[in-house]
C-alpha positions in Angstrom: 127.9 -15.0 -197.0 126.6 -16.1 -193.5 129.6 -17.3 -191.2 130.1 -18.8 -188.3 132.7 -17.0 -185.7 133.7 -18.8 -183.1 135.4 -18.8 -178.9 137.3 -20.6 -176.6 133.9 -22.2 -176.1 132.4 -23.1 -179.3 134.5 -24.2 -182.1 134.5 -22.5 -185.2 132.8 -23.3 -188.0 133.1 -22.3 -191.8 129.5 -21.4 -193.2 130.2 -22.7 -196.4 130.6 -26.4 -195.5 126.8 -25.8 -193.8 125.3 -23.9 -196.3 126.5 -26.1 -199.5 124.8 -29.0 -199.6 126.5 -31.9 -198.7 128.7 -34.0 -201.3 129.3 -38.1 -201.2 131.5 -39.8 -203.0 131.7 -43.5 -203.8 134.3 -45.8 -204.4 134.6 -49.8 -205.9 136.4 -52.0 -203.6 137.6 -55.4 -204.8 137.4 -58.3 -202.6 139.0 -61.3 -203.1 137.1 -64.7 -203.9 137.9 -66.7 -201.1 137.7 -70.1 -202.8 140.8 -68.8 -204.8 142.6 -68.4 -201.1 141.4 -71.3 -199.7 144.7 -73.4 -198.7 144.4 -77.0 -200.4 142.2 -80.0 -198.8 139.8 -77.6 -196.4 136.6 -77.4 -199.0 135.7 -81.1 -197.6 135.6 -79.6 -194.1 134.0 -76.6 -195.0 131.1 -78.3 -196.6 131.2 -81.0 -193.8 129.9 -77.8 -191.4 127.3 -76.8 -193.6 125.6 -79.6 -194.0 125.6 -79.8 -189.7 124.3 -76.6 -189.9 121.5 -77.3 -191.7 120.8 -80.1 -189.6 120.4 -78.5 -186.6 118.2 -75.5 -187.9 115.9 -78.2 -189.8 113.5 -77.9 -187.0 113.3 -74.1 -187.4 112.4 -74.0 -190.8 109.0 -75.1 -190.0 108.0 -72.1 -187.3 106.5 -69.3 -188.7 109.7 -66.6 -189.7 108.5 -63.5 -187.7 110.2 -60.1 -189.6 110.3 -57.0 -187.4 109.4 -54.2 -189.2 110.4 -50.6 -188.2 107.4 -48.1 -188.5 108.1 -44.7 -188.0 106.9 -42.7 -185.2 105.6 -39.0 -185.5 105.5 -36.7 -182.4 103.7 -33.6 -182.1 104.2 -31.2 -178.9 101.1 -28.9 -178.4 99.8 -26.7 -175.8 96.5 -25.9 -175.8 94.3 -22.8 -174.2 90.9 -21.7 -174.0 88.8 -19.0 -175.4 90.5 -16.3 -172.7 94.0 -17.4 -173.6 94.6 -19.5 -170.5 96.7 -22.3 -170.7 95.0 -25.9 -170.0 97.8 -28.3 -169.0 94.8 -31.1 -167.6 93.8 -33.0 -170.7 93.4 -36.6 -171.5 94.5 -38.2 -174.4 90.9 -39.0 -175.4 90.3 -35.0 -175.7 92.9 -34.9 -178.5 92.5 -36.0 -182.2 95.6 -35.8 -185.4 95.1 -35.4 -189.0 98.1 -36.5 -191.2 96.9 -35.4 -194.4 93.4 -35.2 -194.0 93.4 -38.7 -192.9 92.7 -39.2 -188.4 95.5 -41.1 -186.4 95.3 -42.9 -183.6 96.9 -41.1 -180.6 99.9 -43.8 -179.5 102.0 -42.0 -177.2 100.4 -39.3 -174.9 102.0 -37.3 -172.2 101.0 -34.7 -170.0 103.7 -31.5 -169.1 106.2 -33.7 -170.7 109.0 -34.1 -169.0 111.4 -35.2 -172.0 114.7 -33.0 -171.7 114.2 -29.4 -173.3 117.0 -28.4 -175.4 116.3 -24.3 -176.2 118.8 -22.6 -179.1 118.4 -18.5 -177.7 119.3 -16.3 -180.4 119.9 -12.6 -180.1 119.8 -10.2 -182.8 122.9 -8.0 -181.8 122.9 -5.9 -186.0 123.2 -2.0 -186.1 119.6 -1.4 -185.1 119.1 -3.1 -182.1 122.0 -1.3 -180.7 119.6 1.0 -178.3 117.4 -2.3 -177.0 120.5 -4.3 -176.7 121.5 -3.9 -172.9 117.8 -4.6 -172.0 117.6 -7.9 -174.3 120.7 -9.0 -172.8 119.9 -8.1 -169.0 116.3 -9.9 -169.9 118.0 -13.0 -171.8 120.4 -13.8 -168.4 116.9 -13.8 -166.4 115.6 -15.8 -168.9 118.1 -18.3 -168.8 118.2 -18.8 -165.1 114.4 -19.1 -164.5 115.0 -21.8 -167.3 117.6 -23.8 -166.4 115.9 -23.8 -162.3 113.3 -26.0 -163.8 113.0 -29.6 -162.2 114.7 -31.6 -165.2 118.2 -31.7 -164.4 118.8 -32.2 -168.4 117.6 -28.7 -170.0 120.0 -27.5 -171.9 120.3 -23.6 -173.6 122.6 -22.5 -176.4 123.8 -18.9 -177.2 123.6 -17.3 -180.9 124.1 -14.1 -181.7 124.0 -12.7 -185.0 124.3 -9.5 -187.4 125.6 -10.0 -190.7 127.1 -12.9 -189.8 126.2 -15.7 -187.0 128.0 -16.7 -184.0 127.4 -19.6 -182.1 128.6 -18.0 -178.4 127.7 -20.9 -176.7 127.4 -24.8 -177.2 124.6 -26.6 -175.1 125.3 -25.9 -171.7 123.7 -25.7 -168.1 126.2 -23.4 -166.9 123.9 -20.5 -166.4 127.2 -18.4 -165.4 129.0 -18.8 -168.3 126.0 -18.3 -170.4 125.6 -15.2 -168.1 129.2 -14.3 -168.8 128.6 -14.3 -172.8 125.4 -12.5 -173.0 126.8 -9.4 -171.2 129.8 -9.6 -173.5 127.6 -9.3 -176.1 127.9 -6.0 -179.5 127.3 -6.3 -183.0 127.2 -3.6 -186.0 126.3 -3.9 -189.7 123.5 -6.0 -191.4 121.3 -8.6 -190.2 121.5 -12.3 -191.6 118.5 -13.1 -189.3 117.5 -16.8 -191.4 121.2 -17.9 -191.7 120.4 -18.2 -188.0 117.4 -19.6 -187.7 118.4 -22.2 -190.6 122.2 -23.0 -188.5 120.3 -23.2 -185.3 118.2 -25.5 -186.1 120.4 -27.6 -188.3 122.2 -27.8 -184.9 118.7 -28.8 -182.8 118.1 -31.5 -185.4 120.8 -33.7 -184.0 119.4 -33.4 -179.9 117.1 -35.1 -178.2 113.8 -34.1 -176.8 112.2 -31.5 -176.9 113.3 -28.4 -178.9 112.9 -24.4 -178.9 113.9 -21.3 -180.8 113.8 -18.1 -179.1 114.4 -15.2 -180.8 114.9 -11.5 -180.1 115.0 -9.1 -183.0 113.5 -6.8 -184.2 112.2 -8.1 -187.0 114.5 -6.8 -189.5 116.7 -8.9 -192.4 119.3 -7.7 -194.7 122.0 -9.9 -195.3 120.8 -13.5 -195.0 121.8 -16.2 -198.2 118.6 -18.5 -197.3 115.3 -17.2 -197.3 112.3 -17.3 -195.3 111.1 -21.0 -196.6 114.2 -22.9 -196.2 114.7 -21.2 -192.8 111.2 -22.8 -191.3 111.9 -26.3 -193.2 115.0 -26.2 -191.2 113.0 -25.8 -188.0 110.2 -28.1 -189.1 113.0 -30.6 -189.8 114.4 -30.6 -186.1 111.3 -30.4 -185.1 111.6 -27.1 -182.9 109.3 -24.5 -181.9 110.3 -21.1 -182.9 109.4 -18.2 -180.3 109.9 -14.9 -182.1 110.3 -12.4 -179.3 110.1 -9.1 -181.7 111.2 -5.7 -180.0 110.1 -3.0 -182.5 112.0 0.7 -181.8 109.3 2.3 -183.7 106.1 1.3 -183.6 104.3 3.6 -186.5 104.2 1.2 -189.7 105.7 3.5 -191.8 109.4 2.7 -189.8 108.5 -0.8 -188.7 110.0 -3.8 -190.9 106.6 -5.3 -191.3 107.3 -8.0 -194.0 110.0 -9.2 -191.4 107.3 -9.6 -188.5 105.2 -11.1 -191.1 107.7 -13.7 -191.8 108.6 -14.5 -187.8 105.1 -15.0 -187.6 104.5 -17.3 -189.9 107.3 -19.6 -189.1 105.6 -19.5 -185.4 102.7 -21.1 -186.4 104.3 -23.2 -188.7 106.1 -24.5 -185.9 102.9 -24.4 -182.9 104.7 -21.3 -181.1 103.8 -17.8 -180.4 105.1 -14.1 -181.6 105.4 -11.8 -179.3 105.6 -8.2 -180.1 106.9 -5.5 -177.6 107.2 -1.8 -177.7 109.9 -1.9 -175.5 112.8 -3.4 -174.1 111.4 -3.8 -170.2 108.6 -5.4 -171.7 111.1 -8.5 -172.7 110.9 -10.0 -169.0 107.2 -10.7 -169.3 107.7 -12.3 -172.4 110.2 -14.8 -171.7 107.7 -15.8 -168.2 105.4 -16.7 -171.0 107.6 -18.7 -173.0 108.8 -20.6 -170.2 105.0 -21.0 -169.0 104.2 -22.6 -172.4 107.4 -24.8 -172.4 106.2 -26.1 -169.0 102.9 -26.9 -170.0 103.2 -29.0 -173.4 102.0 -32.2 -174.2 103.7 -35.1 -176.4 101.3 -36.8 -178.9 102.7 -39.3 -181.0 101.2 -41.7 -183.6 102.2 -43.9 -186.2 100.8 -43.2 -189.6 98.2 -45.4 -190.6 96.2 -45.0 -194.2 97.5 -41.7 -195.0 97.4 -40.8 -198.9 100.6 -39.5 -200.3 100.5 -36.1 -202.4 103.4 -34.6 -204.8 104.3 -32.9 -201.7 107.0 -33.9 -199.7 105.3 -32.0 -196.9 102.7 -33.4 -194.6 99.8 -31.5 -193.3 98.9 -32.2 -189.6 96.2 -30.8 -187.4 95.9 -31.1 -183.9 92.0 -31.0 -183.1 90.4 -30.3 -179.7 86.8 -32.0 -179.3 85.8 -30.0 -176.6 85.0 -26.6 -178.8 86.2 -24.3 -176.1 89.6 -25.0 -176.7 92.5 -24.6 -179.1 95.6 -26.3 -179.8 98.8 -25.1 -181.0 101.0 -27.3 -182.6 103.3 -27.7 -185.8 101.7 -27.8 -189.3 103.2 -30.6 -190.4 106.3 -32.5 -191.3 108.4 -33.5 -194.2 107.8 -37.4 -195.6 107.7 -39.1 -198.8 105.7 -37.9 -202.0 103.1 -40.2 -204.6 106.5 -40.1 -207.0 108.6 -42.3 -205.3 108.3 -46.2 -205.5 106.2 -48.7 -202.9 103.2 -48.7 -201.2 102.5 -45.8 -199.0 102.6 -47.6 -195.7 106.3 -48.1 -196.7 107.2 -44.5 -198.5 106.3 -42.2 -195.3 109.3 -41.7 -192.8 108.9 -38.8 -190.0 112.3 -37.1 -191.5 113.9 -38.4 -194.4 116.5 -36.1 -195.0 117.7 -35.8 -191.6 121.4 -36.0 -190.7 120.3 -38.1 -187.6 117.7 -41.4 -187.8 115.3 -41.1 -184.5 
């Protein structure tokens, strides 16, 4: 069973109140009928008031009752490159077109190099064999982090995992790049790997921020000991709407002592979610990695758009696509987002939410 360990700066937490799911439990309470407590000789008076009330908001009764509605509003972060692999960060929002389920949106909310505050979850695989790459993911990770956190937007915040065959939340949210410093050089680990108990607990944790949200992750690749799989682990992330980085550091680089099926699965959450695998022969190699990431984070645009016409499936999952028109470009952006499915009741303008099982309403 994945757990959480905690320190004196992030409270512990038991894995099986996050990984069971969660339990309600109603109750009847009786109310008393208050004509039965009404003292003796006030139901003149309190009729008396009613009828003035109705009186005065006669006049109303005759305007036009106006009901606001609340429509849900879907947001998409992309970045977008061209055939060499640059980044473009210029576009306009008429150079931009979203599919929700096959069906084109129009592009409501449009931002260029968003500056929406960045919250980024950094998880570090510290298991058994990542032992020898470990000083050089750490040293790399506290370079990371301070190139990060010197960005413009004072509200950036990062939070420190670190997992083997169990995960540790070493840091909450923070901008205190010398504490975070502190806790990445304090970092060791043995045993197995529950690599999607942290993917799944960090972004159960994202889901309730603001913003924009990342996952980086350094591993290599390799899973052992984790209770949720692959699937749940990226519904998680598509859920809190987070990009996952995958930063993959593979020891061995001949296939026959590489974890494929493990990079395999890192990348297919990272373009489930619009981000990027990177994969590295070596340690030193980590630094050039997190420049990109942090080049990418910089560069992102917010689309948003409020679903309009789109036909519901049995799928509780909704396809996007983020098109280019110019054909020299690309976009990178999440695959889609969980909504209603053609089972439940109502029309579909009233069944599709942007996150209907989320702990938080945004």
């Amino acid at each position: 069973m994945c757990l959480w360990r905690g320190n004196s700066m992030a409270p512990r937490f038991g894995a099986p109140t996050r990984l069971l799911a969660e339990e309600q439990v109603g109750s009847k309470v009786g109310r008393r009928n208050p004509l039965r407590t009404r003292k003796p000789g006030r139901l003149p008076h309190a009729i008396a008031a009613t009828l003035v009330c109705c009186a005065l908001l006669a006049p109303l009764a005759a305007q036009d009752l106006v009901i606001p509605v609340k429509v849900n509003l879907v947001h998409v972060v992309a970045t977008v490159k061209n055939r060499a692999g640059q980044l473009v960060g210029s576009l306009h929002k008429e150079d931009f077109e979203i599919f929700d389920n096959g069906v084109r949106q129009e592009v409501a909310i449009f931002e260029r190099q968003t500056d929406q505050p960045l919250s980024v979850a950094l998880l570090v695989d510290v298991s058994g064999s990542t032992a020898q790459d470990l000083k050089f993911e750490t040293d790399s990770a506290v370079r990371f982090v301070r190139a990060l956190l010197s960005s413009r937007n004072s509200e950036d915040q990062v939070a420190l995992y670190a997992f083997d065959d169990i995960v540790t939340q070493v840091h909450n949210y923070t901008r205190n790049i010398a504490s975070l410093e502190a806790m990445l050089r304090q970092m060791h680990g043995s045993a197995g790997t529950s690599l999607y108990d942290a993917i799944w607990l960090a972004s159960r944790d994202l889901e309730l921020r603001e913003g924009r949200k990342a996952l980086v992750l350094v591993s290599d690749g390799g899973e052992t000991t984790s209770k949720i799989d692959s699937h749940r682990a990226l519904e998680a992330a598509q859920l809190a709407d987070a990009v996952i980085y995958p930063v993959i550091v593979m020891p061995i680089t001949n296939d026959a002592g590489r974890n494929i099926g493990g990079e395999h699965a890192l990348q297919f959450m990272a373009e489930g979610t619009g981000g990027r695998t990177f994969l590295l022969s070596e340690g030193p190699q980590l630094d050039r990695a997190f420049s990109s990431i942090i080049t990418e984070l910089r560069t992102e645009y917010l689309l948003g758009y409020y679903p309009h016409g789109v036909p519901l499936t049995k799928e509780r999952f909704h396809k996007l696509e983020v098109r280019l028109k110019s054909p020299e470009l690309r976009a990178s952006a999440r695959n889609g987002y969980y909504g209603e499915a053609e089972a439940n009741s109502g029309s579909p303008a009233d069944q599709i939410t942007l996150q209907p099982d989320s702990r938080k309403k945004r």
